[in-house]
C-alpha positions, 0 to 999 in steps of 0.5 A, spaced: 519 329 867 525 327 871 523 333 875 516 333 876 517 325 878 521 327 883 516 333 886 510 330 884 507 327 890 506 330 898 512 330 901 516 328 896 522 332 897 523 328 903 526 323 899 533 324 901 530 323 909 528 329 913 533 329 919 530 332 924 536 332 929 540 338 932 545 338 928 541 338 922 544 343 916 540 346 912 540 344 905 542 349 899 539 348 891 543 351 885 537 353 881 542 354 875 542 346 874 534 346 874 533 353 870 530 353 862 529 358 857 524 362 861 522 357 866 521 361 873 524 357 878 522 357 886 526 352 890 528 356 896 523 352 902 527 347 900 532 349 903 529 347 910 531 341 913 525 339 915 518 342 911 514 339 915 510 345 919 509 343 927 503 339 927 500 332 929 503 326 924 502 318 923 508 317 923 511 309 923 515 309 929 523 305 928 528 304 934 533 302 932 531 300 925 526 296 929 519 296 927 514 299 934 508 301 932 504 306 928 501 312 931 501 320 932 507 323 934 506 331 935 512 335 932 513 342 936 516 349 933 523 349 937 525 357 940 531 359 935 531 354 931 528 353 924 526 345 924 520 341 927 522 336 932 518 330 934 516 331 941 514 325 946 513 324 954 516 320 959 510 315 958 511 314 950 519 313 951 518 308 956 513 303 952 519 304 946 523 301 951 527 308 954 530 306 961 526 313 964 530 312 970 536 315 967 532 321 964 532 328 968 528 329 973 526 336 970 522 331 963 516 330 967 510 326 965 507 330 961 513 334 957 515 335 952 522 331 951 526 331 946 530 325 944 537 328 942 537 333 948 535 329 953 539 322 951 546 323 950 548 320 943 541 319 941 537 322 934 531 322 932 530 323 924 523 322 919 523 321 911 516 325 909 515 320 904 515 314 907 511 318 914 517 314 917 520 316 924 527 313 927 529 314 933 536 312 934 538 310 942 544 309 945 544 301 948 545 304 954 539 308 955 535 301 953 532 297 958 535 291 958 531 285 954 533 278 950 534 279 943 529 279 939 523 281 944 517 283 942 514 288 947 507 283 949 504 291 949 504 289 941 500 282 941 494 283 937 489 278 939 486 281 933 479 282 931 472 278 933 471 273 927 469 267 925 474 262 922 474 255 917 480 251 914 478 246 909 481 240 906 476 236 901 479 230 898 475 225 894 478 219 890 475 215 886 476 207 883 474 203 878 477 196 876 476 189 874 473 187 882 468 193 882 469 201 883 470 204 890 470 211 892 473 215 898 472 221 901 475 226 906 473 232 908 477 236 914 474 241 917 477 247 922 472 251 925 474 258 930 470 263 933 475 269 936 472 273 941 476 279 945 483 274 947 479 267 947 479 262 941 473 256 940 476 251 936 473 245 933 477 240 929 474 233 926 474 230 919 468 226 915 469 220 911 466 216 907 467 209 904 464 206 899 466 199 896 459 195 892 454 196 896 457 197 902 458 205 904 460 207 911 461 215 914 465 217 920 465 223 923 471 224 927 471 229 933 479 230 933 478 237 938 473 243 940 476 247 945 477 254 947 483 257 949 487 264 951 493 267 952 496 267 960 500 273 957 504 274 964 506 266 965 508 266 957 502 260 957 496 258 953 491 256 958 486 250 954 478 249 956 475 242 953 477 237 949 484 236 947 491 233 947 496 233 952 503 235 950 506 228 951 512 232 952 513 227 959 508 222 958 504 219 952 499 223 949 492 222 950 485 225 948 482 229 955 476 234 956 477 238 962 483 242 962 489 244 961 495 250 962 502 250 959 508 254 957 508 257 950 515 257 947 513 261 941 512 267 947 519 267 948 525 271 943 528 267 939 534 267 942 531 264 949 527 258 945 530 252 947 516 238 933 511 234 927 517 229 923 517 230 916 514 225 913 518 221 906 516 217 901 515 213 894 508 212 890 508 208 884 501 212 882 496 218 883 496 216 890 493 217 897 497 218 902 494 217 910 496 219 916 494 217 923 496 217 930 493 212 936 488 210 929 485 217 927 487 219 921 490 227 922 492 227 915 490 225 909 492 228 901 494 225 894 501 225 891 504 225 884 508 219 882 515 219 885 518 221 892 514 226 896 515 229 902 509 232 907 512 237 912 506 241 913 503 235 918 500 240 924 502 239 930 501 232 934 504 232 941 511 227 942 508 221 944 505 216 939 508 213 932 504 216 926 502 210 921 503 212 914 499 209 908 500 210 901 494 207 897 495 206 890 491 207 884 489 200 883 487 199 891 494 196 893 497 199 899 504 198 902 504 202 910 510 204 914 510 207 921 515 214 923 518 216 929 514 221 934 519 221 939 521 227 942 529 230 941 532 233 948 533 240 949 537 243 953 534 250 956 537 256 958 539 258 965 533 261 968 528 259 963 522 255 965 517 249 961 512 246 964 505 242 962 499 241 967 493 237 965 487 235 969 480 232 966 477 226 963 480 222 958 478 221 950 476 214 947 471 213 944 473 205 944 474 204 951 469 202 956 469 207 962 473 213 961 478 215 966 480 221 970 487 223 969 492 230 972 498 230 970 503 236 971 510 237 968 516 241 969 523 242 966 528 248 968 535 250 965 539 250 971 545 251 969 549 252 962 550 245 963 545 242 966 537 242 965 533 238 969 526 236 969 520 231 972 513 229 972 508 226 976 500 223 974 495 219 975 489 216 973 482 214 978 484 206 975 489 206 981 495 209 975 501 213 978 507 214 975 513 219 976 519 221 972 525 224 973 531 226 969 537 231 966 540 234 960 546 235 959 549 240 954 556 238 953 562 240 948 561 233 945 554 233 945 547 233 948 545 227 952 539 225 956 537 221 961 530 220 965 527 214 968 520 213 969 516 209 975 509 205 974 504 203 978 498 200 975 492 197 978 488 192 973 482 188 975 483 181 978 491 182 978 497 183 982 499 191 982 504 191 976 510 195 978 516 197 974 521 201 971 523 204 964 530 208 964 531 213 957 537 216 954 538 219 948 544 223 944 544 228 940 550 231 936 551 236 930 558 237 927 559 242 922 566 242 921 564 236 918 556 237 916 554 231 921 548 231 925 546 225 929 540 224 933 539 217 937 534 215 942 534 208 946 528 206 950 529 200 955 523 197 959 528 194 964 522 191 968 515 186 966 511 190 969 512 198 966 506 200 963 506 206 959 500 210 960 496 208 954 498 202 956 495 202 963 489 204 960 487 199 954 490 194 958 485 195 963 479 197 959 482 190 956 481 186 962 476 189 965 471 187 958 474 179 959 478 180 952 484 179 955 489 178 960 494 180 963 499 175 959 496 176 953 497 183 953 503 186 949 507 191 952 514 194 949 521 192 951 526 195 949 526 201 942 532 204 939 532 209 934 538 212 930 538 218 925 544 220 922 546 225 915 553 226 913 555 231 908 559 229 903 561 234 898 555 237 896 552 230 896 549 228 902 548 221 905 543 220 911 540 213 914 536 213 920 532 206 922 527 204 929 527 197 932 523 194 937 521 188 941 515 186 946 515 182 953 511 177 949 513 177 942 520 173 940 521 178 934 522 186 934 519 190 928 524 194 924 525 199 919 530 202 916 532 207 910 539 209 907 541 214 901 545 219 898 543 225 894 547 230 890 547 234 884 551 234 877 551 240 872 544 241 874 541 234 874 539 231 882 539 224 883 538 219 889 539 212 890 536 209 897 535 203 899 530 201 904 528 195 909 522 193 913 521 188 918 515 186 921 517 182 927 513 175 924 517 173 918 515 179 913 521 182 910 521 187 905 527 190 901 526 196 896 532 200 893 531 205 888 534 210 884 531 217 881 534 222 877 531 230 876 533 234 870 531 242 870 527 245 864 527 251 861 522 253 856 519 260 856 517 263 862 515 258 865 519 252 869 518 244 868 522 238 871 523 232 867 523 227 873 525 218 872 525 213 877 527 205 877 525 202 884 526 193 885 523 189 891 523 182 891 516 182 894 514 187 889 518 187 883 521 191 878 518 200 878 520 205 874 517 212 873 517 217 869 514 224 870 514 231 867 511 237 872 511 243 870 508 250 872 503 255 868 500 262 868 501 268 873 504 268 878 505 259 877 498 260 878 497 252 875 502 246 876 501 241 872 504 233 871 504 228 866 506 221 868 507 214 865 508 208 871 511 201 870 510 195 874 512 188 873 508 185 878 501 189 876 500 193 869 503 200 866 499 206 868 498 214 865 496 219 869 495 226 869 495 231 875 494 239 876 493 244 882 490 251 881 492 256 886 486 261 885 484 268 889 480 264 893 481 256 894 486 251 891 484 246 887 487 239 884 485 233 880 488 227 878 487 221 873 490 215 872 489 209 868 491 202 866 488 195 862 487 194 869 483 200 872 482 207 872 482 212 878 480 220 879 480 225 885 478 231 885 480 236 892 480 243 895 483 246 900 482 254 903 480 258 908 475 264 910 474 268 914 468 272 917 469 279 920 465 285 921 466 288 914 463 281 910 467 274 908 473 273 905 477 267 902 483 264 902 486 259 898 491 256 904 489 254 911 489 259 916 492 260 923 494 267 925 492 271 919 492 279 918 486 281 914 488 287 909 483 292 909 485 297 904 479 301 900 478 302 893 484 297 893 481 291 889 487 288 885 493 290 889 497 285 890 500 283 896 508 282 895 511 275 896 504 272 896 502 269 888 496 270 887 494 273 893 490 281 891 485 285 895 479 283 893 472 287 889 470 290 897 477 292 899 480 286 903 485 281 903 488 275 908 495 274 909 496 267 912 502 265 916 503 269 920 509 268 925 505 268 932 509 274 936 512 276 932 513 282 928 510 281 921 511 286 914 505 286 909 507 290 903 502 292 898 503 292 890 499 298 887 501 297 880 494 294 878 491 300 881 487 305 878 488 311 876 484 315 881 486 311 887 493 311 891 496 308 898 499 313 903 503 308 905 504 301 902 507 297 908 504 294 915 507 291 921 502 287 926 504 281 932 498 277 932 497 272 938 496 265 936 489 265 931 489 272 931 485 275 926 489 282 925 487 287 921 492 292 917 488 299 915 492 301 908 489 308 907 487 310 900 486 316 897 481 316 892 479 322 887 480 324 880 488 324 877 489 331 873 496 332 869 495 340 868 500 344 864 500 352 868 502 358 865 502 365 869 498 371 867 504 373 863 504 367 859 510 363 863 510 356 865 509 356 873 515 355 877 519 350 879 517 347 885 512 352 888 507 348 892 500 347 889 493 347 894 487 345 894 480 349 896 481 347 904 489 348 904 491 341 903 497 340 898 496 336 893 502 337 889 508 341 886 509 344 880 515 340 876 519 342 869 515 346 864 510 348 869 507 340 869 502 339 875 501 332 877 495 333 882 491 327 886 485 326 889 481 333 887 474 335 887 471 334 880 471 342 880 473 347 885 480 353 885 487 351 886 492 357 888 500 356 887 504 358 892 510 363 889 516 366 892 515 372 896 509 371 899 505 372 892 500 366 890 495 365 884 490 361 883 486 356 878 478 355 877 477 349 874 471 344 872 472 337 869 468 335 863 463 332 866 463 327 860 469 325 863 467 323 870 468 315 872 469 315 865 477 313 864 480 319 862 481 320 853 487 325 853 492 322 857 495 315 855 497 314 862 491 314 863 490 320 866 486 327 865 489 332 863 488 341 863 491 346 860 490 352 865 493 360 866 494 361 873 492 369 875 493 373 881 488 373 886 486 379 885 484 378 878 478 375 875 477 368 875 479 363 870 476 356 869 480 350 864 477 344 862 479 337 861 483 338 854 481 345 853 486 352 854 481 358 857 483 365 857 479 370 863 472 371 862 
């Protein structure tokens, strides 16, 4: 059966690659290594270097073994030769990225060009039965272009749809004071329409303690928004976020227009933090910036991280509160500031801004523009400035340099303010920053310090100008009493130390009117040994008033392995003066395909509260995420319950998704259901066809590959890869044809009573191949008719032919004679100058 595998399929000769360049050679076959006892043998069309006849073909188009599109190639008949060659013209080679001012001026448009004769060096080959074609091209004969450039003729703005992301999360609490319950509901709405996207993004809440219940609905941003291909920018209309790459980052409606890194090749591009933790229980962990919660989620006891925080500018600490199963909270503030970057000669940034600012808490709104720009000027240098105002009387003007220098990057920039407030004196002052960054490889050290200094009273930051205003001009307050920044300093370092790792990383801070400074430190140092990772951390917070806290902590992880599944058995013992001695012990693990469930089990002691047990799990199904949590002590009991996913809306119905998404491809594949698509668990083209691919790289070339072992026996991919390069929030669709039709394994003899030849080519009532004969006569056909005549083509130009029909007892049923799941006929192949003969499933008929 090693033959007929081999043979089988269309195409599938070309296995080995059919070269179709000039100085391909024909390839010759020993039949004696393929002949049996009475077995005829036809492999001499093999022989061809290409058995492709000259004709129009889909082909997936490689330069230089990089993905450029799907489309139609024609390959034409060369005079004197025996191969089929792709032919192009002036158009297409240039849209590959062919500099065509150093073709021959006889390649006119419209001719047909080929590659090997009229680029020295260059080769086009194509492998049949991938319908893969490279094109081979020597560099020289390329435009030039920075590595990894995507052509912007490949960005996708996708197809008309409507999107939403979700994540629900409600938790619940009853204790010895009463019950309460929280919930919050994230959502992210779109609309893509041609090369636009709507967007609207807010979340609801609802509080209820006794009875008391509050809900709140929170407009976080709806704006519409579109590429600026040619400026390699985003252009932003209504209500959204400036960057606060330059100055601090405020809610404005009106509009705005900015770079767009993600344009550029990855070798020309120049942040959320990662948020890290403790939780003593099933905790809910909240986030928020400038007093909105961005981000909420509920954690397993232990040390957590969040690195999925979307992005929310530079400007603006995020607060973290961890809210522990019995109500207790402790918060935390992490840095938000912006890392310097130095820019590549010629490379351009920049950020404009022009509209209304967004607060509902303040009392008149103003008006803000504001415009940003940073140039790479030299390797070493990078220069940058800014300028904005408010109708308040604000202005403020920034200026500075980056340095990229063989003993690290520094920046320093220094900031002018003018602030009018109502009743006072024009406030005048300056605010001077620089910032270091270093990373040591041959030692594995990364350093990253920022220190701000507010050298004046009278420096106003534009969040400032603005509450401070509004503060005055409401009568609650005054200028004196008005708190404002004086100097910030901020360190992260990590040092490897083996294959430990230590890192420490702290922010203090000091205002005008305060004596004290705010302060947060944290230091640890992790590794692993004979497969158990450990870490001890210590961690120190500072409130500015007299409020001290000191933590330390001490955590072990141990891999487990039992079945086909992984589990972790993790153990923690943390001391605070103020909180006591902790100690946890949790085991997680994951279950069912694909690690479809994850689970946790885990029991919490705390000397200055009570010992809990808890249980945790989430689910990754088809189409949402779920997860729930129980707690429990003499104390209390807690309960959540969240879901998170996406859908999508499109011309072909609704699909669901069980992750939040940006840039989707939408899998079109019919008759396809339960393929899964490769390094996605859990992801499979649904009961109508479909699936989404979330995360996409916006453009970028992204590869889906399909998994058909889940197929059904009577339907098959041409091709089970597809690439695409989605704009940002592009919905792309990736059509993978399917051949559906009946799968029949039918063993032929001739006439005379021998098997069929090897390898004589099998066709269907239209000419279609549809198969190839393999070892002892065994045909292996897809997607024929449940009736009709095949001919065989043997040597010599002679040819028979086959009527059959199957059993209609057969038709949508699953096949009875095969357990392969597949039909099977027994037929006798005559000249087609002889009477008909007809075979039947599971039958062997004579002539009639």
């Amino acid at each position: 059966m090693i033959a007929t595998a081999l043979l089988s399929a269309p195409h599938a000769f070309a296995a080995t690659s059919d070269n179709v360049t000039a100085s391909s050679a024909p390839l010759m076959f020993n039949p004696a290594f393929l002949r049996g006892t009475g077995t005829a043998i036809d492999v001499s069309k093999f022989a061809r270097t290409s058995p492709l006849a000259a004709g129009t073909y889909r082909v997936d188009l490689y330069v230089n073994n990089l993905f450029v599109e799907r489309g139609d190639v024609a390959f034409t008949d060369v005079a004197g030769g025996d191969v089929a060659r792709p032919c192009f013209t002036r158009a297409m080679l240039d849209h590959y990225g062919v500099n065509v001012s150093t073709l021959s001026p006889a390649d006119q448009a419209d001719a047909c060009i080929d590659v090997a004769e009229a680029i020295k060096n260059a080769t086009a080959s194509y492998d049949s039965a991938t319908y893969r074609l490279d094109l081979s091209i020597p560099q020289v004969a390329l435009r030039q272009s920075a590595r990894g450039q995507v052509d912007p003729s490949r960005w996708d703005s996708g197809e008309t749809a409507l999107t939403l992301n979700y994540n629900a999360n409600t938790y619940h609490s009853t204790g010895e004071n009463g019950s309460s319950s929280q919930t919050y509901l994230g959502l992210e709405t779109g609309l893509n329409a041609g090369d636009w996207r709507l967007r609207n993004r807010g979340s609801m809440q609802w509080n209820h303690s006794g009875d008391t219940s509050t809900r709140t609905w929170t407009n976080l941003d709806t704006y519409a928004q579109r590429d600026i291909t040619g400026w390699r920018s985003q252009l932003t209309l209504g209500d959204s976020h400036t960057s606060g790459e330059y100055f601090d980052s405020v809610g404005v409606r009106g509009v705005q227009l900015s770079s767009d890194d993600r344009m550029l090749p990855d070798s020309l591009r120049g942040y959320a933090p990662v948020i890290r933790g403790t939780a003593n229980s099933n905790a809910r962990v909240t986030v928020r910036q400038n007093n909105q919660v961005i981000y909420e989620t509920t954690v397993a006891p232990g040390a957590f991280e969040i690195t999925d925080l979307n992005p929310t500018g530079y400007g603006g600490d995020l607060v973290v509160t961890v809210t522990e199963a019995d109500g207790s909270q402790q918060s935390y503030s992490v840095a938000n500031s912006a890392v310097p970057q130095s820019l590549r000669p010629g490379v351009t940034r920049y950020a404009v801004s022009a509209g209304q600012v967004r607060n509902d808490n303040l009392l008149q709104s103003p008006y803000l523009a504001q415009f940003g720009m940073q140039r790479g000027l030299t390797n070493l240098l990078t220069g940058y400035g800014a300028a904005g105002a408010t109708n308040q009387g604000y202005v403020t003007v920034m200026g500075g340099a980056a340095l990229n220098t063989s003993w690290g990057a520094v920046g320093f920039d220094v900031t002018g303010a003018s602030t009018q407030l109502p009743g006072t004196a024009t406030q005048r002052g300056l605010s001077m920053r620089t910032s270091y960054s270093k990373t040591v490889a041959d030692t594995g050290t990364t350093m990253g310090l920022a220190a701000y200094r507010y050298s004046t009273q009278g420096y106003f930051g534009l969040n400032d100008a603005i509450t401070a205003y509004d503060t005055i001009k409401r009568g609650s307050g005054t200028l004196d009493s008005y708190q404002r920044p004086r100097n910030r300093f901020e360190l992260n370092l990590n040092q490897s130390i083996g294959k430990g790792q230590i890192y420490v990383n702290g922010s203090v801070q000091n205002y005008w009117q305060q004596s004290g400074s705010n302060a947060n430190y944290q230091a640890g140092y992790s590794n692993t040994y004979h497969g158990v990772a450990y870490s001890v951390s210590a961690q120190r917070t500072d409130d500015g008033f007299g409020k001290k806290d000191n933590r330390v902590y001490l955590s072990m992880s141990l891999p487990l392995n039992f079945g086909t599944h992984s589990q972790t058995l993790y153990s923690s013992v943390g001391y605070g003066k103020d909180s006591g001695t902790t100690a946890q012990t949790s085991l997680s693990g994951t279950a069912l395909e694909n690690a479809a469930l994850s689970y946790g089990v885990n029991a919490n002691y705390n000397s200055t509260t009570t010992t809990s047990v808890g249980v945790n799990a989430q689910y990754a199904s088809a189409v949402t995420t779920l997860n729930g949590s129980v707690s429990h002590s003499s104390g209390y009991t807690q309960v959540s319950a969240g879901a998170t996913g996406g859908l999508v809306v499109h011309r072909g119905g609704v699909t669901l998704s069980p992750r939040n998404l940006d840039a989707v491809a939408l899998v079109h594949a019919p008759g396809a259901e339960g393929a899964q698509i490769n390094g996605l668990a859990g992801v499979q083209v649904d009961q109508f066809g479909y699936a989404l691919v979330p995360d996409l790289v916006p453009y970028r070339s992204n590869a889906v590959t399909l998994d058909p072992k889940n197929l059904t026996g009577d339907v098959e991919f041409k091709s089970t890869r597809g690439e695409v390069v989605p704009r940002a929030g592009a919905v792309s669709r990736i059509e993978f044809e399917t051949v559906s039709g009946r799968t029949v394994i039918i063993h032929t003899v001739l006439a005379d009573g021998r098997p069929a030849p090897f390898g004589a080519s099998v066709l269907d009532d239209s000419g279609a191949n549809v198969g190839v004969v393999g070892q002892g006569g065994t045909v292996f056909t897809r997607g024929i008719a449940d009736k009709g005549v095949l001919t065989l083509q043997l040597s010599e130009g002679k040819a028979c032919r086959i009527s059959y029909q199957l059993d209609p007892k057969q038709l949508g049923k699953a096949p009875q004679t095969a357990k392969s799941g597949f039909a099977t006929l027994e037929a006798r192949c005559v000249p087609q100058t002889e009477a008909t003969v007809v075979a039947t499933a599971g039958s062997f008929l004579t002539d009639r």
